[in-house]
N, CA, C and O atoms as CSV, one atom per row, in Angstrom:
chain,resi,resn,atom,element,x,y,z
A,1,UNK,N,N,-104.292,17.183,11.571
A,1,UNK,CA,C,-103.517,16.260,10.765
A,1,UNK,C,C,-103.138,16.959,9.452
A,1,UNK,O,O,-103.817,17.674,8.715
A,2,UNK,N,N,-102.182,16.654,9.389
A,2,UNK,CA,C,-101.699,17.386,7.726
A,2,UNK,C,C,-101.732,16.474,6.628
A,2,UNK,O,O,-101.538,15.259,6.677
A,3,UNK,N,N,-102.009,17.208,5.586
A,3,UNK,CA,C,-102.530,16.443,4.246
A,3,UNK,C,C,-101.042,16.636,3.362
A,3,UNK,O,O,-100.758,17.770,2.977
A,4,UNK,N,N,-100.343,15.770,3.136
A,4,UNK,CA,C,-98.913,15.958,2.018
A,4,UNK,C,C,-99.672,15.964,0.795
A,4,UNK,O,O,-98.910,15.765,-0.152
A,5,UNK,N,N,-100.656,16.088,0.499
A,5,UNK,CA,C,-101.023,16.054,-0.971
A,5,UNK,C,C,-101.387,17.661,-1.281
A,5,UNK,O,O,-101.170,18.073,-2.421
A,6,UNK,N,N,-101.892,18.492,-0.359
A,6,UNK,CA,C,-102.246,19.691,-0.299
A,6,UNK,C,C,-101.099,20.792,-0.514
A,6,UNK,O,O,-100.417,21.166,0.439
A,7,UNK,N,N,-100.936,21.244,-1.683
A,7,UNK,CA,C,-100.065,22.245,-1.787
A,7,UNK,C,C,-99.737,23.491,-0.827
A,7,UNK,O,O,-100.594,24.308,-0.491
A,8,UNK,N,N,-98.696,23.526,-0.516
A,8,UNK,CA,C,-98.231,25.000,0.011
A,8,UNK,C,C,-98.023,25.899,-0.333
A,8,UNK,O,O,-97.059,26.207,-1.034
A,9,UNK,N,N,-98.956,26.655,0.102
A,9,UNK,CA,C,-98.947,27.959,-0.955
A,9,UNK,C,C,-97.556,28.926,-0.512
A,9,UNK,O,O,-96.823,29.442,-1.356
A,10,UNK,N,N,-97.400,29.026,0.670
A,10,UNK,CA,C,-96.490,29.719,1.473
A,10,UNK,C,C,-95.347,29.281,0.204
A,10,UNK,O,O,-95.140,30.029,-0.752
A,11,UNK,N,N,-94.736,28.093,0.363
A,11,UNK,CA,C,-93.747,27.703,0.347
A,11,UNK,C,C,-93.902,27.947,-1.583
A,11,UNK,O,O,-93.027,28.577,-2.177
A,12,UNK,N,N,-94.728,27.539,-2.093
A,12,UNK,CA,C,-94.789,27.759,-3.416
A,12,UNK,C,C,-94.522,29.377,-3.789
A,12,UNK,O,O,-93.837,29.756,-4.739
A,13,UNK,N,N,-95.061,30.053,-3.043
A,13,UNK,CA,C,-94.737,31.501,-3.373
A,13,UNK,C,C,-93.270,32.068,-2.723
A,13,UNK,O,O,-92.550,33.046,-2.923
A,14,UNK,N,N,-93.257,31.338,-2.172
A,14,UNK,CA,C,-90.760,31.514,-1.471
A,14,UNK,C,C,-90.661,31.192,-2.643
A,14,UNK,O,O,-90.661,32.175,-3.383
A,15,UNK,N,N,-90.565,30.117,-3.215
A,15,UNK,CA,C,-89.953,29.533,-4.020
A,15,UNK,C,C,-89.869,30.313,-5.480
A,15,UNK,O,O,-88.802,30.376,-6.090
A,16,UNK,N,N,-91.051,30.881,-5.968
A,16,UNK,CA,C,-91.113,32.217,-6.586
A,16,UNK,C,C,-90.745,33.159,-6.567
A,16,UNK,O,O,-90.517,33.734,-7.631
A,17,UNK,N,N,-90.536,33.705,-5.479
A,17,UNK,CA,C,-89.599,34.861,-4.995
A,17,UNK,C,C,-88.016,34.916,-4.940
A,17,UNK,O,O,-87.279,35.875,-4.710
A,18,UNK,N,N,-87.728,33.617,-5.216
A,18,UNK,CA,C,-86.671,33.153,-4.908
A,18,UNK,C,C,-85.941,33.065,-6.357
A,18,UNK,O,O,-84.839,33.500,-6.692
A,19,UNK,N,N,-86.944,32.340,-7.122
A,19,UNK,CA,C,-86.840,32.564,-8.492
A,19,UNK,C,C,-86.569,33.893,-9.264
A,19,UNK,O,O,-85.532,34.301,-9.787
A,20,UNK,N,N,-88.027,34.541,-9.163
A,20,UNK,CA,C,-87.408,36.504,-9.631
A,20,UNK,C,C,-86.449,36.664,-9.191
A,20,UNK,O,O,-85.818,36.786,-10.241
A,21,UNK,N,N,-85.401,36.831,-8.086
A,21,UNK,CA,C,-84.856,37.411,-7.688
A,21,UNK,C,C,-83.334,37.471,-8.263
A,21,UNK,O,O,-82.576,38.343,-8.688
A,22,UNK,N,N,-83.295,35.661,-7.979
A,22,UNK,CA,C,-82.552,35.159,-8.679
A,22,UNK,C,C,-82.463,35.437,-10.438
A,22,UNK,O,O,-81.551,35.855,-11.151
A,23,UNK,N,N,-83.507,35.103,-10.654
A,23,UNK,CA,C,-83.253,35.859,-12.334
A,23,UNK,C,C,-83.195,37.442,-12.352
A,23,UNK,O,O,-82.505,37.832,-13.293
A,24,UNK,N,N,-83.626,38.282,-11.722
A,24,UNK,CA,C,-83.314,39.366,-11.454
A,24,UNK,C,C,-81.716,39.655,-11.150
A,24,UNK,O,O,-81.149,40.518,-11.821
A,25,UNK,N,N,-81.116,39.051,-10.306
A,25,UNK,CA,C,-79.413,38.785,-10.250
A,25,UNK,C,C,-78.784,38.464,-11.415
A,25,UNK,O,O,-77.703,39.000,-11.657
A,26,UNK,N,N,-79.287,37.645,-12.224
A,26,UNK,CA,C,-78.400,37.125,-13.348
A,26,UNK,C,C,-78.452,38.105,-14.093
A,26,UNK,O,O,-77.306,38.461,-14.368
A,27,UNK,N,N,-79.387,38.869,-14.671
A,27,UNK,CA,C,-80.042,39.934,-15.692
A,27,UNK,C,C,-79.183,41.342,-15.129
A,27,UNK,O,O,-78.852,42.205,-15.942
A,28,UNK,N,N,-78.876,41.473,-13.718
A,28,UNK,CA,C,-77.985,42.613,-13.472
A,28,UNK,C,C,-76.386,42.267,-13.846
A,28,UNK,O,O,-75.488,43.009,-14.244
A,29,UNK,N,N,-76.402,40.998,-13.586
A,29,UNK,CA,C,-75.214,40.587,-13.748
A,29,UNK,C,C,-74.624,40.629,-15.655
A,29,UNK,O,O,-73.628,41.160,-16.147
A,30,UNK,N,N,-75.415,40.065,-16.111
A,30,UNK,CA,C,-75.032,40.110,-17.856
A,30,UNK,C,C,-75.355,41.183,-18.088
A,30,UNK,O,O,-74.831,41.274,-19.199
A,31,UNK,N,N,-76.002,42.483,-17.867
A,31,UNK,CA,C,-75.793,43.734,-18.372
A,31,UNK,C,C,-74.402,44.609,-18.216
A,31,UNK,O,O,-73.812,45.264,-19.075
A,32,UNK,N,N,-74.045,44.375,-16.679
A,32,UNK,CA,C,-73.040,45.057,-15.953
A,32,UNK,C,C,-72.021,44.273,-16.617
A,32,UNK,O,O,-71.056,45.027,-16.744
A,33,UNK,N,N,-71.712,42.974,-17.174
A,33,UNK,CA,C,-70.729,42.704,-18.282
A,33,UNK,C,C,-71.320,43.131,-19.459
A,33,UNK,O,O,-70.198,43.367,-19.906
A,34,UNK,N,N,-71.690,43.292,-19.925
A,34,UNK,CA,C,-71.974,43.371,-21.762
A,34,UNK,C,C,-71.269,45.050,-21.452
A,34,UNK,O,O,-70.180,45.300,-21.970
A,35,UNK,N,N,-71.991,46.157,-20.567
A,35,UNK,CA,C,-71.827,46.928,-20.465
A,35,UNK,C,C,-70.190,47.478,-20.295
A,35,UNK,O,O,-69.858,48.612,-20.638
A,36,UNK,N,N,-69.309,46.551,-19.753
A,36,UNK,CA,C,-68.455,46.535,-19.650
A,36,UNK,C,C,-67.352,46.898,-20.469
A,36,UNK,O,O,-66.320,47.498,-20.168
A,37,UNK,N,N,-67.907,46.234,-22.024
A,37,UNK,CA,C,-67.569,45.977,-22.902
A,37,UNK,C,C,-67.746,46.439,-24.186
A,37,UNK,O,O,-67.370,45.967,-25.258
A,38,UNK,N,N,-68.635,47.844,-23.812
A,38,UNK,CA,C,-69.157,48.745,-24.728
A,38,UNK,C,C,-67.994,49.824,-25.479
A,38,UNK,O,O,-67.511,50.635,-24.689
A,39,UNK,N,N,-67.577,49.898,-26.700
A,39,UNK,CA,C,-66.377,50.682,-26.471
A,39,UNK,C,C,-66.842,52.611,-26.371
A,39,UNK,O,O,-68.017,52.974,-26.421
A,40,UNK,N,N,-66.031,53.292,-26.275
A,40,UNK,CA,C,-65.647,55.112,-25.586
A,40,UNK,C,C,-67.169,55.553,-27.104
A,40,UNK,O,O,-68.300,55.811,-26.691
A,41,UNK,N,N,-67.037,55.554,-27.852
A,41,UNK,CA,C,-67.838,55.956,-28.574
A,41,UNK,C,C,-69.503,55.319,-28.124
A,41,UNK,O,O,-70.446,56.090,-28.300
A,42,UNK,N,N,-69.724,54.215,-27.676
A,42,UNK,CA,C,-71.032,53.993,-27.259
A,42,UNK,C,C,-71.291,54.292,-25.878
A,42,UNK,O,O,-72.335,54.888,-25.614
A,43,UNK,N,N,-70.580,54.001,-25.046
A,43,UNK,CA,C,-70.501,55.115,-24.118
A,43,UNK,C,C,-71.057,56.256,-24.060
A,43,UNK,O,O,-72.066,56.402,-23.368
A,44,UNK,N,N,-70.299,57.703,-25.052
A,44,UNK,CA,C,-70.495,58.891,-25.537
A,44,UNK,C,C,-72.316,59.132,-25.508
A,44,UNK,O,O,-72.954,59.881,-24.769
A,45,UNK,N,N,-72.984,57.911,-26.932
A,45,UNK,CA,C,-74.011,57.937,-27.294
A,45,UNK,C,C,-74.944,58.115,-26.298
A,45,UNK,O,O,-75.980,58.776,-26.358
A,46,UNK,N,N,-74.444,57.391,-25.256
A,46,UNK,CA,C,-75.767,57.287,-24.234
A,46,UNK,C,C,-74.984,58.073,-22.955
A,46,UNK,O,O,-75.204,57.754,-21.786
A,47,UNK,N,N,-74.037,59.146,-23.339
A,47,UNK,CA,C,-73.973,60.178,-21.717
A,47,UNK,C,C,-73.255,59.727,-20.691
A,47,UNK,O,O,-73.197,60.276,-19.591
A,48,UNK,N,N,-72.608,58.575,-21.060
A,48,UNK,CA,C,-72.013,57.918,-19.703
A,48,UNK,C,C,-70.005,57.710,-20.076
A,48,UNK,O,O,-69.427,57.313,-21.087
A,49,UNK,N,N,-69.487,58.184,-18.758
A,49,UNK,CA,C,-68.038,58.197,-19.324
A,49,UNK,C,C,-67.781,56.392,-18.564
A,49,UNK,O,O,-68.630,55.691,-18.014
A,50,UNK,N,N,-66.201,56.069,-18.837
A,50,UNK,CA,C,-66.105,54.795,-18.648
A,50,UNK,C,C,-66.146,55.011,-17.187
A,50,UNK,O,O,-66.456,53.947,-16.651
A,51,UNK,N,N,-65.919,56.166,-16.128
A,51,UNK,CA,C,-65.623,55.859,-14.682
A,51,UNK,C,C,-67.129,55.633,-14.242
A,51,UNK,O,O,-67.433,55.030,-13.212
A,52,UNK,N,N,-68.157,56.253,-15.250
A,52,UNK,CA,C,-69.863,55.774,-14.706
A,52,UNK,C,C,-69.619,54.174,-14.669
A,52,UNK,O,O,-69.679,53.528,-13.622
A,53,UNK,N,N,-69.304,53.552,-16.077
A,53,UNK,CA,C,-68.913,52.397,-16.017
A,53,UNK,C,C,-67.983,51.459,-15.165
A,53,UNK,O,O,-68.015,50.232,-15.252
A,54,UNK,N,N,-67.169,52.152,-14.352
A,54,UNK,CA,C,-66.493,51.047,-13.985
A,54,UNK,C,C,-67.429,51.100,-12.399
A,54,UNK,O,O,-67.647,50.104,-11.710
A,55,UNK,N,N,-67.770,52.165,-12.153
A,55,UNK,CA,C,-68.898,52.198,-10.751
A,55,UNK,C,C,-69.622,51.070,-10.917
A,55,UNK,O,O,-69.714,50.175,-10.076
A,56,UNK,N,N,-70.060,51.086,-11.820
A,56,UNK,CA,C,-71.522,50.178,-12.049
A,56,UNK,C,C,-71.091,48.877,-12.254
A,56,UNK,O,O,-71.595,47.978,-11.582
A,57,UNK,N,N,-69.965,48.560,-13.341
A,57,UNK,CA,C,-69.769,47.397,-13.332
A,57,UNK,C,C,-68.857,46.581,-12.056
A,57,UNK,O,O,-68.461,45.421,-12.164
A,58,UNK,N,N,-68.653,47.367,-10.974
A,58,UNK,CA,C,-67.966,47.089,-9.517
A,58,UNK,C,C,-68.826,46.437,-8.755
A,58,UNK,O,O,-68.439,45.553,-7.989
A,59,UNK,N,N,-70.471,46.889,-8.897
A,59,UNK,CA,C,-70.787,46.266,-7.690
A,59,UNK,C,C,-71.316,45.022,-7.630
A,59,UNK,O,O,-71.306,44.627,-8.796
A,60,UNK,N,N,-71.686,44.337,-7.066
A,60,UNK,CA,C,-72.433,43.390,-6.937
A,60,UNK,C,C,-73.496,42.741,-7.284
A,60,UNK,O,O,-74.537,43.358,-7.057
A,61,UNK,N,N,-73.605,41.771,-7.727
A,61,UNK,CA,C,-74.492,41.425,-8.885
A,61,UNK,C,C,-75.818,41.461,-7.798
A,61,UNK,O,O,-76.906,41.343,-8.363
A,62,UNK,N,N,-75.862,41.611,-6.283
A,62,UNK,CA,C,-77.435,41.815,-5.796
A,62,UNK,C,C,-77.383,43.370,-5.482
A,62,UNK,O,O,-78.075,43.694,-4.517
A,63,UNK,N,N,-76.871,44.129,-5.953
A,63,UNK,CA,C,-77.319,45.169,-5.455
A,63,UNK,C,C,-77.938,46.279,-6.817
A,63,UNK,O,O,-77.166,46.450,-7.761
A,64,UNK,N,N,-78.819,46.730,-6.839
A,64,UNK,CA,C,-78.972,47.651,-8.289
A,64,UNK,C,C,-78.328,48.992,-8.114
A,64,UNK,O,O,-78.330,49.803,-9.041
């Protein structure tokens, strides 16, 4: 017999995973814009030309 009062752990820990991941997506996602938006001189600072940038800001907010 199953108890509905008894937490699921299974399902409590999806649901966590589901969470990081998801905030993990958003956090790639607002870098790959901010980054976007960096102008040729900050760029420079940190080694990266705009075509590194437009790679990066192309793909997909699940993929790193």
């Amino acid at each position: 017999m199953t108890n509905h009062h008894t937490p699921n752990h299974h399902a409590s820990g999806l649901l966590n995973q589901v969470g990081e991941t998801l905030h993990v997506w958003w956090e790639r996602y607002e870098r790959r814009r901010e980054l976007s938006q960096w102008t040729e001189r900050d760029l420079h600072d940190i080694g990266m030309s705009r075509s590194d940038i437009v790679f990066e800001t192309e793909k997909p907010f699940w993929r790193a």
